[in-house]
C-alpha positions in Angstrom: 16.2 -98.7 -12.7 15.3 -101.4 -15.2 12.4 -101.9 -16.0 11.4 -98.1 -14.8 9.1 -97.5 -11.8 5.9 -96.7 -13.9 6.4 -100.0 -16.1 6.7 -101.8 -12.8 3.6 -100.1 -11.5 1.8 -100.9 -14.8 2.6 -105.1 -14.4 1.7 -104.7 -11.2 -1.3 -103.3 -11.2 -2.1 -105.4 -14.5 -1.5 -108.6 -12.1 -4.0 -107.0 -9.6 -6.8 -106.7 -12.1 -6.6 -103.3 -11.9 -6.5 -102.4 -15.6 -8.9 -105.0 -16.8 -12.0 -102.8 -16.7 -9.7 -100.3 -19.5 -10.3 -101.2 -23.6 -6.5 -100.0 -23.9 -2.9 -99.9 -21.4 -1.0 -96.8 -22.5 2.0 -95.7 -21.1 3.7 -92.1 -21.3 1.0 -90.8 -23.2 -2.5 -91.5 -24.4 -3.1 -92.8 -27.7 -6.8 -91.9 -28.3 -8.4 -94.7 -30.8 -10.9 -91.7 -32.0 -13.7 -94.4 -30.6 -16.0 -92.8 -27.9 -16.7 -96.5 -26.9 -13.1 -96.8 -25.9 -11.4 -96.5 -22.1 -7.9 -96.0 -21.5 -5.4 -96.4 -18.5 -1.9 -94.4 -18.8 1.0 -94.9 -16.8 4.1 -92.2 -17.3 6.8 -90.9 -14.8 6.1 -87.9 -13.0 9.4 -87.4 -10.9 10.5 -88.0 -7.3 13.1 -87.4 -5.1 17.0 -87.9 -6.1 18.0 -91.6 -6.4 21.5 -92.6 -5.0 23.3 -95.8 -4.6 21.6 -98.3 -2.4 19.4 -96.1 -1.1 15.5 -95.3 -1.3 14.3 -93.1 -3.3 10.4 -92.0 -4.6 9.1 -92.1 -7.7 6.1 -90.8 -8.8 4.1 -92.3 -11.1 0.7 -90.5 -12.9 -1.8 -92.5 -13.6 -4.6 -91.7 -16.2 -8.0 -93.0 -15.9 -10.0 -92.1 -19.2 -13.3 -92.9 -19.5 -15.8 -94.0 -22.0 -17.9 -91.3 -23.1 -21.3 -91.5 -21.2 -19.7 -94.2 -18.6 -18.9 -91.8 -15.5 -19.6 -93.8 -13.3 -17.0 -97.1 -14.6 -14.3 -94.4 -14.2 -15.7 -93.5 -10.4 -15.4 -97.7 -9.9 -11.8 -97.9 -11.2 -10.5 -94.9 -9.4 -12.3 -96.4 -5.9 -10.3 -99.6 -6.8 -7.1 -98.5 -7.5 -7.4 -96.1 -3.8 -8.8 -99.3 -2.0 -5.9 -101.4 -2.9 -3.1 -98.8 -2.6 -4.7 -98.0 0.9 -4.4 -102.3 1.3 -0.6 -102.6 0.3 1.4 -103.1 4.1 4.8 -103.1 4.0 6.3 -103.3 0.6 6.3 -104.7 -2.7 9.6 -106.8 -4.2 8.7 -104.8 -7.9 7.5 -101.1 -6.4 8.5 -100.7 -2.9 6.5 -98.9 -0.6 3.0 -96.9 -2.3 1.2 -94.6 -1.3 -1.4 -92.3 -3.2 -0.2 -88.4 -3.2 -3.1 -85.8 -3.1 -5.9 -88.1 -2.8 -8.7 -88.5 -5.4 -8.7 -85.1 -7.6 -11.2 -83.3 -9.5 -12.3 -85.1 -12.4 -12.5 -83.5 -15.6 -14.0 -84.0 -18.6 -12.4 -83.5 -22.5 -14.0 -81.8 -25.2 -15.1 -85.4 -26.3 -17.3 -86.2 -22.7 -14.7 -88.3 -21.7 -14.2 -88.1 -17.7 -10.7 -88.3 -16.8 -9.4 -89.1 -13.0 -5.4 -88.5 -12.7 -3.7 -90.6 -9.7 -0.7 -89.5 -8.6 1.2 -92.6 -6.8 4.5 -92.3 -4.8 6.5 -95.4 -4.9 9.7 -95.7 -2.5 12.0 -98.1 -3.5 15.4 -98.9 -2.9 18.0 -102.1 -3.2 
């Protein structure tokens, strides 16, 4: 699949808006800028189910939110947004397929630093 499914998710949801409230767009891992001032949003593959020929198939796609240190409640606003419009999507997307969010909204936890950190797991089924 070219681009791969958590590039697609990341132009996607950069199109909706839903990155703009992050100082940085990572994807596969976080790149910490050492700046507690700094949020992040990380998109990386997380598996699926097998993918054959003209058929669907899921791919899961982790999302990171990571928060400014002292800004809890930014990271609370994101991770509502990103739920509200993957709870909004009917019927399927051209670039992702059909989405729906796996697990709900998890624990958050917090780094060493005070950063609060929300991971989203997103099931994308797609096929051509």
């Amino acid at each position: 699949m070219t681009p791969p499914m958590y590039m697609r998710v990341r132009n996607v949801f950069e199109s909706a808006k839903l990155t703009s409230p992050f100082t940085f767009i990572n994807t596969l891992s976080w790149n910490d800028t050492g700046k507690l001032t700094d949020s992040f949003i990380v998109f990386r593959p997380s598996g699926g189910s097998d993918i054959q020929y003209d058929r669907a198939g899921d791919s899961f796609v982790q999302i990171d939110l990571i928060g400014a240190k002292g800004k809890n409640s930014a990271i609370e606003t994101a991770t509502n947004n990103i739920v509200e419009w993957v709870s909004g999507q009917i019927g399927t997307s051209t670039c992702i397929g059909a989405v729906r969010l796996l697990g709900g909204i998890p624990q958050p936890v917090m780094t060493t630093e005070g950063r609060l950190v929300m991971r989203l797991m997103l099931c994308c089924t797609y096929g051509e």
